[in-house]
C-alpha positions as a printed Julia matrix, in Angstrom:
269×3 Matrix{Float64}:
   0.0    0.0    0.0
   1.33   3.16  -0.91
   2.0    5.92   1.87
   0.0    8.75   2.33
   2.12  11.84   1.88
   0.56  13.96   4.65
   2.59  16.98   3.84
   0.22  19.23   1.41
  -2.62  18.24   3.56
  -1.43  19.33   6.57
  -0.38  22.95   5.36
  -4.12  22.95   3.36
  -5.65  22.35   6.84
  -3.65  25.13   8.8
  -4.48  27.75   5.85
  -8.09  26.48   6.54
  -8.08  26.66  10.33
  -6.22  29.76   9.84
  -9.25  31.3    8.15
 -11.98  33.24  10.4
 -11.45  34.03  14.04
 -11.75  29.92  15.6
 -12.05  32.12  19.16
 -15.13  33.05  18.51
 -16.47  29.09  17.51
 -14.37  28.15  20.51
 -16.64  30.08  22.92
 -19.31  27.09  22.81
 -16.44  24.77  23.59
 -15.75  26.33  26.94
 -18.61  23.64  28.66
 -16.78  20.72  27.24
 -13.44  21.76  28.55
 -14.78  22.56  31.46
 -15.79  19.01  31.91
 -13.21  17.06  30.79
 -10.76  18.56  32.93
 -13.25  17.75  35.79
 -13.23  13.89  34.76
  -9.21  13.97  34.09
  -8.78  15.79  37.05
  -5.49  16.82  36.72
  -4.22  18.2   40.26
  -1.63  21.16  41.27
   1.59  21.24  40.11
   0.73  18.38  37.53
   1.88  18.94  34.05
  -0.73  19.31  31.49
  -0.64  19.82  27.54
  -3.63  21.11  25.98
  -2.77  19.7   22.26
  -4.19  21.54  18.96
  -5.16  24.19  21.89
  -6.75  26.86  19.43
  -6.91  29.78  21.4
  -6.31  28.13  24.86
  -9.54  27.46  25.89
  -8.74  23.87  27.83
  -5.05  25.35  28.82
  -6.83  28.29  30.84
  -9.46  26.13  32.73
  -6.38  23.31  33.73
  -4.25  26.35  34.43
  -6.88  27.26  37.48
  -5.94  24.5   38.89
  -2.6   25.09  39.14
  -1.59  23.1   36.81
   1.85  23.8   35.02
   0.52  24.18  31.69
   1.38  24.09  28.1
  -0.32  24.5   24.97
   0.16  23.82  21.21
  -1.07  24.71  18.06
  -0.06  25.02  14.18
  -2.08  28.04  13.77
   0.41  30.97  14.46
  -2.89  33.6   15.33
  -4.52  31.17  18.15
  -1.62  31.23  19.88
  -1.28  34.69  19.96
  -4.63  34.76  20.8
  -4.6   31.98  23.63
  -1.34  34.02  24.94
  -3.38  37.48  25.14
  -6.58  35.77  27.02
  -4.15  33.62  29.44
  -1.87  37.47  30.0
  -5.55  39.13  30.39
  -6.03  37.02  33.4
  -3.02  37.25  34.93
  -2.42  32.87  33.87
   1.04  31.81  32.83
   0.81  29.19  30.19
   3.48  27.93  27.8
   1.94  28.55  24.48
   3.87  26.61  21.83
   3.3   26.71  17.74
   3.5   22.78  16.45
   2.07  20.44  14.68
   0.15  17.8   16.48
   1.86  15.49  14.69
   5.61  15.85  15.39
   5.24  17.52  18.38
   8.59  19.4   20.12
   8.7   17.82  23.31
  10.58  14.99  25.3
   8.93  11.39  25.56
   7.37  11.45  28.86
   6.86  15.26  29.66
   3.76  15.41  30.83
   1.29  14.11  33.7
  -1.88  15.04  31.75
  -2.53  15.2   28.16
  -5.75  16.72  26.81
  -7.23  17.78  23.73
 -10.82  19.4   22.83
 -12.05  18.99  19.58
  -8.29  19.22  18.28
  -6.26  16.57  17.97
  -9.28  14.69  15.89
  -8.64  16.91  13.09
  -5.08  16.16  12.03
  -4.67  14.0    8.96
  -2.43  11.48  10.0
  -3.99  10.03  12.84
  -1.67   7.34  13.43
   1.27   9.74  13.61
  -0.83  12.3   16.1
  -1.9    9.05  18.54
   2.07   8.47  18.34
   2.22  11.68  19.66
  -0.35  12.0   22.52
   1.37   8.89  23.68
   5.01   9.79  23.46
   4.92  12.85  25.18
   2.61  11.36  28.0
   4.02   9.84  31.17
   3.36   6.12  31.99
   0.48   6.6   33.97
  -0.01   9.94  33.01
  -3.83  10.1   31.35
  -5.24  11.63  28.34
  -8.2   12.76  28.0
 -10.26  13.83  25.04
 -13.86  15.65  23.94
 -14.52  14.99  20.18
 -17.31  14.88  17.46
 -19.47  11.7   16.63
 -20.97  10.42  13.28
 -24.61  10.87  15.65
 -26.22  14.37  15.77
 -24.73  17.74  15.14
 -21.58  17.33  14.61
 -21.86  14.08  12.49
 -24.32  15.99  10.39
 -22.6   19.34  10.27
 -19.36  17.65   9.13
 -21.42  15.29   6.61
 -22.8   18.51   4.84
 -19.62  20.41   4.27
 -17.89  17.23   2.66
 -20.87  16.71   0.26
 -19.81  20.05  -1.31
 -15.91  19.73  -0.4
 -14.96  16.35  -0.28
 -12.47  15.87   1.93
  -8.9   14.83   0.65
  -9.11  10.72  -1.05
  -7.34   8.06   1.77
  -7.49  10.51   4.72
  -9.56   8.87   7.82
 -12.66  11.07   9.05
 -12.42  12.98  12.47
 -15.36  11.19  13.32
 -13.17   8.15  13.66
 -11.92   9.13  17.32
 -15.91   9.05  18.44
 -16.06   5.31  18.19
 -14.96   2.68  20.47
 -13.16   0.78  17.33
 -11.26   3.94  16.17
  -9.89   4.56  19.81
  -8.63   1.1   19.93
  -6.84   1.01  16.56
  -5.42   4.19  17.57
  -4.61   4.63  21.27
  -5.15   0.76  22.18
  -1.71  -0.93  22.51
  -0.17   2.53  24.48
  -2.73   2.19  27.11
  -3.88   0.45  29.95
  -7.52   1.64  30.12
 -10.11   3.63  28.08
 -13.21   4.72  28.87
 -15.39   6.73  26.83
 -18.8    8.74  27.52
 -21.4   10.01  25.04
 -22.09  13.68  26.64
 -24.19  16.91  25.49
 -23.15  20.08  24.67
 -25.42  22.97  24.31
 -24.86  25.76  22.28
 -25.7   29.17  22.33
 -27.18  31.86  19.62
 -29.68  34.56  19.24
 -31.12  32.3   16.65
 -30.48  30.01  14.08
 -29.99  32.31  10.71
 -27.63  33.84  14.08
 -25.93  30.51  14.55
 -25.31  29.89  10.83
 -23.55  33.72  10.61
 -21.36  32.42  13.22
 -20.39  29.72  11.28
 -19.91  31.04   8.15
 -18.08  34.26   9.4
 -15.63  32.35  11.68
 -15.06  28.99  11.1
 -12.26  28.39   8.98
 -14.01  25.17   7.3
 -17.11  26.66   6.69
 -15.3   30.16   4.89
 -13.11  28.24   2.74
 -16.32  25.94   1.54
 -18.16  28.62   0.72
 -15.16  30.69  -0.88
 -15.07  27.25  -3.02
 -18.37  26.91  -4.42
 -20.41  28.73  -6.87
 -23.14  31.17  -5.91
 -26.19  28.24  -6.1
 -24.55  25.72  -3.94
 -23.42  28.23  -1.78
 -26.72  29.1   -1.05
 -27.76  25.47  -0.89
 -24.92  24.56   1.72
 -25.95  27.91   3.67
 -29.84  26.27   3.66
 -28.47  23.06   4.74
 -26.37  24.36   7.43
 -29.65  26.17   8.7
 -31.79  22.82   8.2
 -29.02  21.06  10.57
 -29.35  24.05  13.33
 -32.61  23.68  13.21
 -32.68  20.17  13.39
 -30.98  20.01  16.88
 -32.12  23.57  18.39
 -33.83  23.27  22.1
 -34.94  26.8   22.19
 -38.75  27.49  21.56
 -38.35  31.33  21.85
 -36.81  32.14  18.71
 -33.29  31.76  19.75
 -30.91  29.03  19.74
 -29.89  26.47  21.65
 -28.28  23.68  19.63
 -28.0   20.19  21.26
 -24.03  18.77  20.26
 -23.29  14.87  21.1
 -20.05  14.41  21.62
 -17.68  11.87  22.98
 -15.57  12.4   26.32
 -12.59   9.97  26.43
 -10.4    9.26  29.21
  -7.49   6.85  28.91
  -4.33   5.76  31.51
  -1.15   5.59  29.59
   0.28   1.96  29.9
């Protein structure tokens, strides 16, 4: 089988996640960080890398703790950004930019590894589960908060690659929300995994709101709609609105979007 040269797709994914302010998607995020670093439960003084941090989100809510914290990301801006919110609070984090997948730190560096909706999104998954692992003590434990193929985010994700295909041989994000993708990828590195299907809620003024959002900020969504022509751009912007629809709670005209989303905890081996 010939290998996958992960190269071009990497530097097509930063220019995409590069796009749009991810801050501003990362703000519905917060509740999922929030409790995953409840579950991991790293404690003071522990070492903890937030991986594919985006603007710090995970990093800041370990770092009250007082955790000794570090964060990485290939996207240049979110660190900056992640740097300003952890300065505006008077946090000191080590912000880092890296790849996910060839990460600059020792083997064994760290007590706590965690990543929200991050680490799922690199192309060479095998190479970025190498990496979670390597830089994680023995014992140390990673934890995770990703999408599934059920609800929002499976749908959400589904929609953009019926007008962008994703790139031919690359593995779906979605493949860290199963049970079978976890073990193929984190399996023989640890000792234990447990997984939890949770609920995030999201919050907008209303769904043509929510969809705005999207399409203003979120680096995936831009680029789509940069890529197609003026009908299917308006088609993807009615499907977009179908799927917010589809999962908003709210009943006053606002939204309130119901996310799925897997919460994984594992114990390095």
């Amino acid at each position: 089988m010939n290998e996958i040269d992960y190269t071009d797709i990497t530097e097509n994914q930063k220019e995409t996640w590069t796009t749009g302010d991810f801050n501003e998607i990362a703000r519905q995020n917060v509740v999922m960080a929030e409790a995953l670093v409840e579950a991991i439960d790293p404690h003071p003084g522990q070492r903890v890398l937030d991986v594919a941090c985006g603007s710090g989100t995970a990093a800041l809510i370990a770092e009250r703790r007082y955790c000794d914290v570090t964060g990485i990301d290939y996207v240049p801006d979110l660190i900056d950004r992640a740097t300003a919110r952890a300065q505006a609070n008077g946090q000191s984090i080590d912000f880092h930019v890296g790849d996910a997948q060839d990460m600059p730190f020792p083997d064994d560096s760290f007590d706590v590894v965690l990543s929200v909706y991050g680490v799922q999104f690199a192309p060479d998954q095998e190479r970025a589960a190498h990496e979670l692992l390597r830089v994680c003590k023995p014992g140390g434990k990673i934890g995770l908060a990703g999408p599934i193929s059920e609800g929002w985010s499976g749908d959400w994700f589904a929609a953009h690659a019926e007008y962008v295909p994703p790139p031919p041989d690359v593995q779906s994000p979605l493949r860290w929300g199963t049970n079978e993708g976890l073990e193929e990828l984190l399996g023989p590195g640890v000792q234990s995994v447990e997984s939890t299907q949770r609920t995030a809620l999201q919050y907008y003024r209303s769904i043509d709101h929510a969809v705005e959002v999207f399409s203003t900020y979120f680096g995936p969504t831009i680029r789509a709609l940069e890529k197609l022509n003026s009908a299917n751009r308006e088609r993807l912007l009615d499907d977009l609105t179908t799927i917010m629809s589809r999962y908003n709670r709210a009943t006053d005209g606002t939204a309130i979007v119901e996310n799925q989303y897997l919460q994984t905890a594992a114990i390095k081996a």
